[in-house]
C-alpha positions in Angstrom: -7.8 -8.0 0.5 -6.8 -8.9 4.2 -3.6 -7.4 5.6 -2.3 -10.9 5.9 -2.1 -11.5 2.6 -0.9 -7.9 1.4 2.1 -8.3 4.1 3.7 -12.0 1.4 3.3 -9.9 -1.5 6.7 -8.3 -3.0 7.9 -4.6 -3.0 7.1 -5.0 -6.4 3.5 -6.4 -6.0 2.6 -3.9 -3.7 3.3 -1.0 -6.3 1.5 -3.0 -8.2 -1.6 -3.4 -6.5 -1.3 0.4 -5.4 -1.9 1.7 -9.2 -4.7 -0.8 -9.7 -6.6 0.3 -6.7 -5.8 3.5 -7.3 -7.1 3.0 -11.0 -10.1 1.1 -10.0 -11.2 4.0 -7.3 -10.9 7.0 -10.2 -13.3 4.1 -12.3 -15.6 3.7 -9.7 -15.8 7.9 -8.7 -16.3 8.3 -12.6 -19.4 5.7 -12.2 -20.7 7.5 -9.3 -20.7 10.7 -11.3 -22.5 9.7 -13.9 -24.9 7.4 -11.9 -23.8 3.9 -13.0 -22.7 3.0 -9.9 -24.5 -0.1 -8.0 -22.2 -1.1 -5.0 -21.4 2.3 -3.7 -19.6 0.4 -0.7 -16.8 -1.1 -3.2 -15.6 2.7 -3.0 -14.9 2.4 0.5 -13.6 -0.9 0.3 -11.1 0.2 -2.6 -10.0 2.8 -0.2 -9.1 0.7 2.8 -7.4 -1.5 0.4 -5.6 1.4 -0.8 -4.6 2.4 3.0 -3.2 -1.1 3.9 -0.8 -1.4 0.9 0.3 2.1 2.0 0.5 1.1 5.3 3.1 -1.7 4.2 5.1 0.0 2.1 5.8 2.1 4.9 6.4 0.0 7.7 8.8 -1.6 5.0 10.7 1.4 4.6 10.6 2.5 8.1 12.4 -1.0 8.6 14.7 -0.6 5.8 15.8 2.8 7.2 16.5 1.0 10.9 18.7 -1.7 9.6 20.2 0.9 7.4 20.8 3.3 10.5 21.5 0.2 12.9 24.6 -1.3 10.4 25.5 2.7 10.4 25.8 2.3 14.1 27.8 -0.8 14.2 30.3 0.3 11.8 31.3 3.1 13.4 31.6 2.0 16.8 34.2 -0.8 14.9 36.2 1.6 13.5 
């Protein structure tokens, strides 16, 4: 999944997509450990894919806590 498209999806989509990648890379570990793996690159992939929903969440609530702290700001400097 390319960060483009992971940056449209919802709050909601995003926790979404965490738990399946997170479900898919203990399903893929499992596979490795008892040597049914094929595509042992799909681990890595899972886990970049893992790091840039993470990555958005954050910057999301990085942003929500500026506007939060920046209407702060303005309302006291009106009052």
């Amino acid at each position: 999944m390319k960060a483009k498209e992971i940056r449209e999806l919802s709050n909601d989509d995003l926790r979404v997509k965490l738990n399946e990648g997170r479900t898919e890379l203990f399903n893929l570990r499992f596979q490795m450990a008892t040597s049914q793996l094929d595509n042992t690159a799909r681990i890595g992939m899972v886990k970049k894919d893992i790091a840039r929903v993470l990555t958005e969440i954050r910057e999301r609530e990085m942003l929500a806590a500026a506007g939060a702290n920046s209407d702060a700001a303005k309302t006291a400097q009106t009052a």
